[in-house]
C-alpha positions in Angstrom: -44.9 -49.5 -118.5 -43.7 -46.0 -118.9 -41.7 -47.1 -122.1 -44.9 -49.5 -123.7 -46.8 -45.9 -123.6 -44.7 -44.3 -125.2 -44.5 -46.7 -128.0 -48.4 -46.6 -128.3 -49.4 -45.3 -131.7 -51.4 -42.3 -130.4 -47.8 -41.0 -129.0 -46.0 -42.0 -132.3 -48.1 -40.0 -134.2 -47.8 -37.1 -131.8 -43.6 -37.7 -132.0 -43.4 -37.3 -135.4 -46.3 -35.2 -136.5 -45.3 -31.7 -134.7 -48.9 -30.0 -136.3 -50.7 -32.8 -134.6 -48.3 -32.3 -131.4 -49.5 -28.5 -132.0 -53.3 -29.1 -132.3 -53.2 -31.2 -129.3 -51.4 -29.0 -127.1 -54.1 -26.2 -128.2 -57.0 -28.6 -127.5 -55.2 -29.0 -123.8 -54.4 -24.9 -123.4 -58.8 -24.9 -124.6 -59.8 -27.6 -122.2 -58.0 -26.0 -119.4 -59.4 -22.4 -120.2 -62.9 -23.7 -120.4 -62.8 -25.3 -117.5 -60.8 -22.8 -115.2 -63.3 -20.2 -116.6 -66.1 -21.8 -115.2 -64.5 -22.8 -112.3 -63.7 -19.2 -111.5 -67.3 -18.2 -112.5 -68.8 -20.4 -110.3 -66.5 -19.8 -107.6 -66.9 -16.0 -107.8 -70.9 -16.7 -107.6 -70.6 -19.2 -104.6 -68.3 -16.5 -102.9 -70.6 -14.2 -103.3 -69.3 -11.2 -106.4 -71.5 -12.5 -109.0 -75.0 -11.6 -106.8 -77.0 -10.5 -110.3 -76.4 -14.0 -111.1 -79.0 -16.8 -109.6 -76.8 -19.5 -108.5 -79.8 -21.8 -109.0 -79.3 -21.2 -112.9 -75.5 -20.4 -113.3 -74.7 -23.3 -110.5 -75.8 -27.1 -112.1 -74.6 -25.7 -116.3 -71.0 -24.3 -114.8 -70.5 -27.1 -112.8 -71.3 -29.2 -116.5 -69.0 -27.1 -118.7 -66.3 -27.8 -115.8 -66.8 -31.4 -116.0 -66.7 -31.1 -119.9 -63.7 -28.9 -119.6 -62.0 -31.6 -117.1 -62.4 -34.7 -119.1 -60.8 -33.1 -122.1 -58.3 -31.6 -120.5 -57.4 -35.3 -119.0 -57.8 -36.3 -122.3 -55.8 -34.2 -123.9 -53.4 -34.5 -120.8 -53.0 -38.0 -120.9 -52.1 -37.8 -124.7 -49.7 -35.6 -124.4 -48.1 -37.1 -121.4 -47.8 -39.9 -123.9 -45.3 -38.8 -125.8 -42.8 -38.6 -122.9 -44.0 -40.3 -120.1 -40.9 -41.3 -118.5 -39.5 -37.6 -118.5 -42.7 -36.6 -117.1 -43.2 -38.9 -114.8 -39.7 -38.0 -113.1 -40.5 -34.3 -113.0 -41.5 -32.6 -110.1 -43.8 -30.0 -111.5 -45.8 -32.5 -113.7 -46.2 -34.7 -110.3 -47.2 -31.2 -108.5 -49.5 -30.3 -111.2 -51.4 -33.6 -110.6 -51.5 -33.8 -107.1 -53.1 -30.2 -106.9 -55.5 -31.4 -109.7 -56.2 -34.7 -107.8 -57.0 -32.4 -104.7 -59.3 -29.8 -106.7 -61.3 -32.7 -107.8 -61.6 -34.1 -104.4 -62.4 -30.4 -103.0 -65.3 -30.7 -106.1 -66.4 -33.9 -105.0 -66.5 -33.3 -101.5 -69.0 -29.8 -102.2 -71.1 -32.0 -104.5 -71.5 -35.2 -102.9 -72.8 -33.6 -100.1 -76.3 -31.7 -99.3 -74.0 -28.3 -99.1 -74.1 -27.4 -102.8 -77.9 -28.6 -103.2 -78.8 -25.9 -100.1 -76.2 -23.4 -101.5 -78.4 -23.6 -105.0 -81.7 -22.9 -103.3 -80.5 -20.2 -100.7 -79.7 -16.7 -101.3 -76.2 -16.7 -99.4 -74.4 -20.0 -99.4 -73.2 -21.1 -96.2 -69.5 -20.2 -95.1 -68.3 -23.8 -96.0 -69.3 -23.7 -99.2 -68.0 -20.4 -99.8 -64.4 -21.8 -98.0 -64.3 -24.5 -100.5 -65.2 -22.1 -103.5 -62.1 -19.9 -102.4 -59.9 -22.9 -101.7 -61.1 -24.5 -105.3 -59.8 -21.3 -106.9 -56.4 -21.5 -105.1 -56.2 -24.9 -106.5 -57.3 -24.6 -109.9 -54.4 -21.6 -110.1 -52.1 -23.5 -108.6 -52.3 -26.3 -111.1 -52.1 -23.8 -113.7 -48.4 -22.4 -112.6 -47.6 -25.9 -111.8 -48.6 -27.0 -115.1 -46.3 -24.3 -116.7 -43.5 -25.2 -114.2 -43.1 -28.3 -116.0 -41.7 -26.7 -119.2 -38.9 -25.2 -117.1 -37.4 -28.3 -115.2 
């Protein structure tokens, strides 16, 4: 399976085109800046160091530009993974970088899904929890960026 995606014509192009290769990889370093930058913003408010901001207001639109950020970045990801798949798929980083992504997004999920973030947005302090997650998504988040640079190296 690993070989049939690298044979796709989205990776071809990417092979033999190295300033398509290069736009691509810029619009994955973008993806991941916007969304680490608003994951960080909205984890710094949640923990408490952004208190000029209203959380109300700053809360649902960073949580959207992360989403944004996200699903280009797997976009991008998954494209780029393309090209090599095989020699990704055996290298420990790369399989790092995605398990600490898979557990971000379940740390997201989990803080979203339930009444916790609606009652952090409406109260002045949110509640330890939240504020736990918020510290443990920005762990995460960094972690998958060294991770994700790790891979260059093995």
């Amino acid at each position: 399976m690993l070989e049939w995606l690298e044979g796709l014509p989205h990776a071809l192009v990417l092979r033999h085109s190295g300033t398509a290769y290069l736009f691509v990889s810029a619009a994955h370093i973008a993806s991941i800046g916007l969304l680490l930058g608003s994951i960080v913003a909205l984890d710094l408010c949640l923990l408490g160091f952004a208190r000029v901001v209203p959380l109300a207001a700053a809360g649902p639109y960073l949580s959207r530009v992360a989403v944004v950020g996200l699903a280009l970045a797997v976009l991008t990801g998954g494209w780029l993974f393309s090209v090599r798949a095989s020699e990704y798929a055996a290298n420990p980083a790369f399989l790092a970088k995605l398990g600490i992504v898979g557990a971000a997004v379940l740390n997201a999920a989990i803080v979203h899904g339930s009444g916790a973030w609606r009652r952090a947005l409406s109260a002045t302090s949110p509640q330890p929890a939240v504020r736990a997650h918020a510290a443990v998504s920005m762990l995460l988040w960094l972690a998958a960026v060294v991770a994700g640079r790790w891979i260059g190296f093995l």
